[in-house]
C-alpha positions as CSV (number, residue, x, y, z in Angstrom):
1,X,-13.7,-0.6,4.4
2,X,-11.3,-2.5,7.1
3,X,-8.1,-0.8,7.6
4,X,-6.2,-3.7,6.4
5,X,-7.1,-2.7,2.6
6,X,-7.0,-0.1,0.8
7,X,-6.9,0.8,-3.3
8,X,-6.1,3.6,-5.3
9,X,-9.3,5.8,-5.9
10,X,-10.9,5.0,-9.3
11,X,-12.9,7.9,-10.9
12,X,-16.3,7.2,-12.4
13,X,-16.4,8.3,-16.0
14,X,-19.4,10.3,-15.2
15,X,-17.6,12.3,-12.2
16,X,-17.1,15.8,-12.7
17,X,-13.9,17.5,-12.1
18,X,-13.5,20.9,-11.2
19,X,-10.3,22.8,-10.6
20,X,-7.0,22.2,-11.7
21,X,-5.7,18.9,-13.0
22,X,-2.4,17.3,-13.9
23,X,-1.7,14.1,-15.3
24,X,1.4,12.2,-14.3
25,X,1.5,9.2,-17.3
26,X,4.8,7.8,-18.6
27,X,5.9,8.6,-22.2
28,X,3.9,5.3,-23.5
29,X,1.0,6.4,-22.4
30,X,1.3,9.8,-24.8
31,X,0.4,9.3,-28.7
32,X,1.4,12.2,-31.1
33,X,5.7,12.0,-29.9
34,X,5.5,14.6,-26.7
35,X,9.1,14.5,-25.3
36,X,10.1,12.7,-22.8
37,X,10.3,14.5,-19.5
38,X,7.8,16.8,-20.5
39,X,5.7,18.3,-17.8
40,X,2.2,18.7,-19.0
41,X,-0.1,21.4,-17.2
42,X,-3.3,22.9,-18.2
43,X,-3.1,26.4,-18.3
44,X,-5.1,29.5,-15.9
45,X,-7.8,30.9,-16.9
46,X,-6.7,34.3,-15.3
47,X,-3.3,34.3,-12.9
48,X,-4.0,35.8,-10.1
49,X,-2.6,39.2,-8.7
50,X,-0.6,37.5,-7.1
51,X,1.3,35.3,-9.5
52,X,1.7,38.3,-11.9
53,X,3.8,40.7,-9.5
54,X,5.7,37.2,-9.1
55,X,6.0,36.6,-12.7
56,X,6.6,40.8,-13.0
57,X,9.9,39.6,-11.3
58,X,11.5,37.3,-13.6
59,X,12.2,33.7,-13.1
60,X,9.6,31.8,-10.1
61,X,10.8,29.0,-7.7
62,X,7.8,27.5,-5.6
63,X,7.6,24.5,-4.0
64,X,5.4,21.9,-4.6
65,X,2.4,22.7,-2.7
66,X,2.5,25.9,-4.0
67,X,3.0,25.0,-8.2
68,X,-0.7,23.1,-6.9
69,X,-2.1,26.2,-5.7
70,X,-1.1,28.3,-8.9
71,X,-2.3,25.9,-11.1
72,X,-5.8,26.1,-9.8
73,X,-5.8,23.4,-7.1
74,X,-8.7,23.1,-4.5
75,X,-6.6,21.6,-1.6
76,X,-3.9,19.8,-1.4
77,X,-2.8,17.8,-4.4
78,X,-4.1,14.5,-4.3
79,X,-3.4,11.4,-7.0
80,X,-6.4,9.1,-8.0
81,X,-6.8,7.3,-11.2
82,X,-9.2,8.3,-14.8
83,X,-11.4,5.8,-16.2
84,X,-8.4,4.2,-18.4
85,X,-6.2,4.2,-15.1
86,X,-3.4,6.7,-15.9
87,X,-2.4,8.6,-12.4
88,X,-4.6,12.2,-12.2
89,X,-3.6,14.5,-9.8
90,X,-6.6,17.3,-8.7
91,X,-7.2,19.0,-5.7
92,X,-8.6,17.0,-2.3
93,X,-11.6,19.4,-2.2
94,X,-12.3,19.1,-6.1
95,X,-12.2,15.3,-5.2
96,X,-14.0,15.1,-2.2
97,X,-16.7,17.5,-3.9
98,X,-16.7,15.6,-7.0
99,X,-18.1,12.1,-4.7
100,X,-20.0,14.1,-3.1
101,X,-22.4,15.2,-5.9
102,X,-21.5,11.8,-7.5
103,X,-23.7,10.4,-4.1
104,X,-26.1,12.4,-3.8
105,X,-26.8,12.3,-7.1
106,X,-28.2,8.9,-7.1
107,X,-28.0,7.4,-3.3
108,X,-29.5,4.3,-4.3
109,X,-26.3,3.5,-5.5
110,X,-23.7,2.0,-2.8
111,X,-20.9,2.1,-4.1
112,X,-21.1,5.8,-5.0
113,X,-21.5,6.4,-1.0
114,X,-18.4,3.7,-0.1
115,X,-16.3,5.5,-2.6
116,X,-16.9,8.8,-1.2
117,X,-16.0,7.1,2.8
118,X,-13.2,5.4,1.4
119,X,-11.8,8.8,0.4
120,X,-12.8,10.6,3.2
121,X,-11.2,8.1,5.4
122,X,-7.9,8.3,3.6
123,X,-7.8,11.9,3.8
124,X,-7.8,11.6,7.8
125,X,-11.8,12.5,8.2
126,X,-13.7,10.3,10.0
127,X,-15.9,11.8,11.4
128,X,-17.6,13.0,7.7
129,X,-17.5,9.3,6.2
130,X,-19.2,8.3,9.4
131,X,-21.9,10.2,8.1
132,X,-21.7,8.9,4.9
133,X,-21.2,5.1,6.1
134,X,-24.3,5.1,8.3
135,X,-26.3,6.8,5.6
136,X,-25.1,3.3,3.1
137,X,-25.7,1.0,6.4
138,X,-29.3,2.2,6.8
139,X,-30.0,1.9,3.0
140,X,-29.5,-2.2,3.1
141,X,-25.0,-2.2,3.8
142,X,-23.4,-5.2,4.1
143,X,-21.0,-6.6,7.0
144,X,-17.9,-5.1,5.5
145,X,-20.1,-1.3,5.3
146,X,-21.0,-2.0,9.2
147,X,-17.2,-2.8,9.3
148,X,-16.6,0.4,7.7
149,X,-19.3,2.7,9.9
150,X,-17.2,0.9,12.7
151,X,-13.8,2.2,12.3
152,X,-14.8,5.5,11.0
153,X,-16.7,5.9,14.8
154,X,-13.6,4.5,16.2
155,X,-11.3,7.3,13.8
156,X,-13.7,10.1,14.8
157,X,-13.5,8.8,18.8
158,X,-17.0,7.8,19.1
159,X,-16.1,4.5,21.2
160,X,-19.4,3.4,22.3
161,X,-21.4,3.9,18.8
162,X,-18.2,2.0,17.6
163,X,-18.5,-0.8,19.6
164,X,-22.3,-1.3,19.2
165,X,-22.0,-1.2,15.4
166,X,-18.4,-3.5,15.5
167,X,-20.1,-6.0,17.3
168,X,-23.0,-5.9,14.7
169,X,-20.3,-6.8,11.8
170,X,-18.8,-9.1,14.1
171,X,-21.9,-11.1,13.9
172,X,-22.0,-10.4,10.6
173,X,-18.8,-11.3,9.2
174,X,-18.0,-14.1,11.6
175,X,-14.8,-15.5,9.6
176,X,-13.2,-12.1,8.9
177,X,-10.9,-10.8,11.6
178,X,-11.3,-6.9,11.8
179,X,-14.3,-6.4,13.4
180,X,-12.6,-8.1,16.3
181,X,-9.3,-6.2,15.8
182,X,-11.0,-3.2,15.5
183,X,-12.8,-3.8,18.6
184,X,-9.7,-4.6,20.6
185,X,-8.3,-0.8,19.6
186,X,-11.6,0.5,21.4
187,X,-11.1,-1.6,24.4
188,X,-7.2,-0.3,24.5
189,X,-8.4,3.5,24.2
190,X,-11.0,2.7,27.3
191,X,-8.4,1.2,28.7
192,X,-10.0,-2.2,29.2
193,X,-6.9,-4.3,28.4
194,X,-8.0,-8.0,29.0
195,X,-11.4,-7.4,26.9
196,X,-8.9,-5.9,23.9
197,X,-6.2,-9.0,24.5
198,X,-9.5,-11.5,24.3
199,X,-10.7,-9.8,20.7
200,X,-7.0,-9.9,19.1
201,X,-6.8,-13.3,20.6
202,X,-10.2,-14.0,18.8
203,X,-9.4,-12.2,15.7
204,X,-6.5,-15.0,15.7
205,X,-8.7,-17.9,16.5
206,X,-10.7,-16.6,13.5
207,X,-7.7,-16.1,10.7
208,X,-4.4,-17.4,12.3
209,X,-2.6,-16.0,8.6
210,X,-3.6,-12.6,9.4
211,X,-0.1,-11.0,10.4
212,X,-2.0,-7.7,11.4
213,X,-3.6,-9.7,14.2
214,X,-0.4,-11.0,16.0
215,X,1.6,-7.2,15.2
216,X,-1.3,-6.2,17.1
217,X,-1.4,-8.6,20.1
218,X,2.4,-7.6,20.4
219,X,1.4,-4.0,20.7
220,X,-0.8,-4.8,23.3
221,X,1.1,-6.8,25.2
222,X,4.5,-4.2,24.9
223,X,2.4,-1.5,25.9
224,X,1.1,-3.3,29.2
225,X,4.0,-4.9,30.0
226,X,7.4,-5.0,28.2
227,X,9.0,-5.7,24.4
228,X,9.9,-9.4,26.2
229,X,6.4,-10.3,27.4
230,X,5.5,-9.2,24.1
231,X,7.4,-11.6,22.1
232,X,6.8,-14.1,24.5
233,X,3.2,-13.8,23.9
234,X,3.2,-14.0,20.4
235,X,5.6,-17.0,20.6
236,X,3.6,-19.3,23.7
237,X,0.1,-18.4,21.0
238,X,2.3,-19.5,17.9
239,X,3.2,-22.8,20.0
240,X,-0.8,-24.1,20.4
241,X,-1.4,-26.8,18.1
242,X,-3.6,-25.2,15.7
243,X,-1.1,-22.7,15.3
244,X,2.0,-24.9,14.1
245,X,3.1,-24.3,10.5
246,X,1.8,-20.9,10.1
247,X,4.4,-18.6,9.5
248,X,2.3,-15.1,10.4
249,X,3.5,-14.9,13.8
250,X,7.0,-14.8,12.8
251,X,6.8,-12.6,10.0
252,X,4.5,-10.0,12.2
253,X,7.3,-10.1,14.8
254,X,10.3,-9.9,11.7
255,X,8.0,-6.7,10.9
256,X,8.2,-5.1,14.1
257,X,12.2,-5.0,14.4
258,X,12.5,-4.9,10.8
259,X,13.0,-1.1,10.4
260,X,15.7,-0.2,12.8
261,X,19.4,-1.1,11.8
262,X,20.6,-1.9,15.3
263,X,17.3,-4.6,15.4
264,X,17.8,-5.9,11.8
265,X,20.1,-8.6,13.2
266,X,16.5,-10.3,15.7
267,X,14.4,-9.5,12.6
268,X,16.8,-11.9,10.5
269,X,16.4,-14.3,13.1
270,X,12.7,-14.3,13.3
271,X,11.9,-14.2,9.4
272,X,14.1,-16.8,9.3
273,X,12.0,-18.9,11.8
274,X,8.4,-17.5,9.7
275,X,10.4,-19.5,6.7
276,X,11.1,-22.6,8.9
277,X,8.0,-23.1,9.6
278,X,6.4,-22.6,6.0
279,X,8.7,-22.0,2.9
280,X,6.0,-22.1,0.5
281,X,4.3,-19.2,2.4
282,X,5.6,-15.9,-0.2
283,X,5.4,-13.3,2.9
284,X,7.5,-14.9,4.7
285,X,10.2,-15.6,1.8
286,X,9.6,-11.7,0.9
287,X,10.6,-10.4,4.2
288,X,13.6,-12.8,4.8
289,X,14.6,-11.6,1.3
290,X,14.1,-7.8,1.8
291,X,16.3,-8.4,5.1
292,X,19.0,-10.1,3.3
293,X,19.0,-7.3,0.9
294,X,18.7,-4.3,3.4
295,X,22.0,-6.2,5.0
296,X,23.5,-6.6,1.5
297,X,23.5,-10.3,1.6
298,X,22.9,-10.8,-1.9
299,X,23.9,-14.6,-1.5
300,X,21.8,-15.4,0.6
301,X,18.6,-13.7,-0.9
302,X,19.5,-15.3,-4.1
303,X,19.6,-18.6,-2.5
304,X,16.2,-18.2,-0.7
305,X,14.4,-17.0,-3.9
306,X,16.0,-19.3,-6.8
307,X,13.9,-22.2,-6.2
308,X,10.5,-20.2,-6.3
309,X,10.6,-18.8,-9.5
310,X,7.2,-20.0,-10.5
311,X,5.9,-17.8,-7.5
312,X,6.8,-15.1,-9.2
313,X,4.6,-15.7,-12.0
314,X,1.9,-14.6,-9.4
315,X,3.2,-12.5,-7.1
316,X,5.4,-9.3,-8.4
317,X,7.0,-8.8,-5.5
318,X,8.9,-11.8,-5.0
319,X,9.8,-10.8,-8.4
320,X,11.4,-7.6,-7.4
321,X,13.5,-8.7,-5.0
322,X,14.6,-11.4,-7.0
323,X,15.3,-9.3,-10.0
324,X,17.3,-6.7,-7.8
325,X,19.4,-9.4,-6.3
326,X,20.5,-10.9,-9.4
327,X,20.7,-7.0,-11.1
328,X,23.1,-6.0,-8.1
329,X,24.7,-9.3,-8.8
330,X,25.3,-8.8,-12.6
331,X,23.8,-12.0,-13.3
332,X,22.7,-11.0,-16.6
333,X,21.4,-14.6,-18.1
334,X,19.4,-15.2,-15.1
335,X,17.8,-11.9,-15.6
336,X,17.5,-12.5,-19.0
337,X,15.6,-15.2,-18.1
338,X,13.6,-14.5,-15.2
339,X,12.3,-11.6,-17.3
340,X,11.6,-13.8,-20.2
341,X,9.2,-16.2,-18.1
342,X,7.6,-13.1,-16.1
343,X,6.6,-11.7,-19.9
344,X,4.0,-14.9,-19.6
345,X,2.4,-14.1,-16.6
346,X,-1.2,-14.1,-16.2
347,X,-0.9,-11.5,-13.5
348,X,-1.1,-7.9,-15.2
349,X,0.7,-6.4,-13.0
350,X,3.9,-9.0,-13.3
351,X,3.4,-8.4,-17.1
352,X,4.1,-5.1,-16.5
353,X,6.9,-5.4,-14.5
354,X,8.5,-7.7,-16.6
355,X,8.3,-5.0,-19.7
356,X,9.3,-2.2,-17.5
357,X,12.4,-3.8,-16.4
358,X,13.0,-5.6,-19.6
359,X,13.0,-2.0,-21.4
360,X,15.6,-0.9,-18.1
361,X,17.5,-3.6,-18.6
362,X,17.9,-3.2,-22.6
363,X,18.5,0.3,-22.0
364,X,21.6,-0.6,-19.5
365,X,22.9,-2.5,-21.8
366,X,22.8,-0.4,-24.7
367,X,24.7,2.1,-22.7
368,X,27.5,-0.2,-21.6
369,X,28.0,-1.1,-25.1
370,X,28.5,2.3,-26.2
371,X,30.8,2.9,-23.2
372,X,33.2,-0.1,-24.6
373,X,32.8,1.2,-28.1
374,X,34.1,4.8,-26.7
375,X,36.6,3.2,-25.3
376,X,38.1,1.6,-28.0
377,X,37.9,4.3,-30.3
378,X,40.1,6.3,-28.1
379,X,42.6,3.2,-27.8
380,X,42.8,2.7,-31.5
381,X,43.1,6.5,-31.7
């Protein structure tokens, strides 16, 4: 339950659903030849008064949120996964409802209750899977549900239960960072600076590859002092001896300037440092890549990439931003064959990409062809 994770909600095949429901599913996923594009909805059991004087009218136009609300929807529409993970959209409250009684119908069950929080959480309300998280903690939880009961005190503003319970997962998860990040945030909102600088600057000590822990020392240190004496922080901690080699400080400091145009140039400049110091580390060859690309130096992210091909092989998003680079490129046999040795992946989710992308680029092709063919049918013509 740390902030620094989070995962798509899975449904239990047991939940219940109630409400409306939509599922969003490419074509493949579709036996019995629907069309493509087709928008699949399940149909009302009565419209409402309203929709008929609408429909009375002619043609409707609603937005989004409101297609949710005629269809049934409790809530606003939110996306989880079914049992065989295709994408379900239902309503929030349908959701939230449906973990609910999922809980409470057998409590002995934890990860009924850590579903539920995780949800809750996500769905900006803390103060409810506080409820929920304390109930799992008091059952027999373990460091990462104290962790959990932690944050969701600090979302919901209850500073000092969160401190008490974040220095309780502190001592029980003594090599994972959060509970000392997480800690720092409440000593920031009480406004006891040097106690939050000391927990990032633990959180560090305890995983110096966790780039959340030196964004957040920056924060700290920009919002007591200035963007220089923030940098400089980060830097003079990245300097210590124990800290050499590690690229994290670099890439949480490439991260921070990353998103502006006008600092793109310094974010360059540091990601290029994060890969100085460790070019076998794939965040730090994924942001200097994404840079290059957001700049349009295609060159250069080619370059960086080309040698850690067998990276990609575990990690799909080194793929992707080598694939676009040599797709924006028109390098056609390195596609050809980047794709070719991402089909053998053990990693499902590069498997997939390389089929997606294999079908995209077959597709491309196929229409360029027919383009030339066109073309020289009306020459001969």
């Amino acid at each position: 339950m740390s902030e620094s994770k989070s995962a798509p909600a899975q449904l239990a095949a047991n939940l219940p659903i109630s409400g409306g429901a939509a599922i969003v599913a490419p074509i493949s996923a579709f036996q019995g030849g629907v069309p493509p594009n087709a928008l699949i909805v399940l149909p009302m059991k009565k419209p409402t008064d309203e929709l008929t004087q609408m429909l009375e009218k002619g043609a409707v136009a609603v937005t989004p949120d409101q297609m949710w609300e005629l269809l049934g929807f409790n809530g606003p529409a939110v996306q989880v996964q079914d049992q065989e993970g295709r994408p379900l959209t239902i309503g929030l409250n349908d959701l939230l409802g449906g973990l609910e009684k999922h809980w409470k119908e057998d409590q002995n069950d934890l990860n009924r209750g850590r579903i539920f929080a995780q949800e809750l959480m996500r769905h900006g309300r803390p103060a409810q899977a506080e409820k929920v998280l304390a109930k799992v903690v008091a059952l027999g939880g373990t460091g990462e549900d104290w962790l959990g009961l932690g944050v969701a005190q600090l979302g919901a503003d209850a500073l000092d239960k969160a401190e008490s319970t974040l220095k309780g997962a502190q001592n029980l998860l003594p090599e994972n960072p959060f509970p000392s990040l997480n800690l720092a945030k409440v000593y920031a909102q009480q406004e006891r600076f040097d106690e939050s600088r000391t927990m990032v600057e633990k959180a560090i000590a305890t995983d110096p590859n966790c780039v959340e822990a030196w964004v957040q020392l920056f924060g700290l240190v920009r919002e007591t002092k200035d963007e220089a004496a923030a940098i400089g922080a980060v830097e003079e901690l990245a300097g210590a001896s124990t800290h050499s080699g590690r690229a994290a400080p670099y890439v949480a400091l490439q991260g921070v300037f990353s998103h502006d145009e006008q600092t793109r140039p310094k974010a360059i400049e540091f990601a290029k440092k994060a890969v100085e110091r460790d070019s076998n580390d794939s965040l730090a060859l994924i942001s200097l890549s994404a840079l290059y690309g957001q700049a349009g130096d295609l060159k250069s992210a080619i370059e960086l990439l080309q040698a850690h091909e067998a990276k990609m092989l575990r990690d799909v998003r080194l793929a992707n931003n080598y694939f676009e680079a040599l797709m924006q490129t028109r390098q056609m046999d390195k596609v050809t064959k980047l794709l070719n040795a991402l089909a053998g992946s053990p990693q499902r989710d590069v498997k997939q990409f390389a089929i997606e992308r294999s079908r995209a680029v077959a597709q491309l092709l196929q229409q360029q062809q027919q383009r030339a063919a066109a073309v020289a049918r009306k020459a001969s013509t």
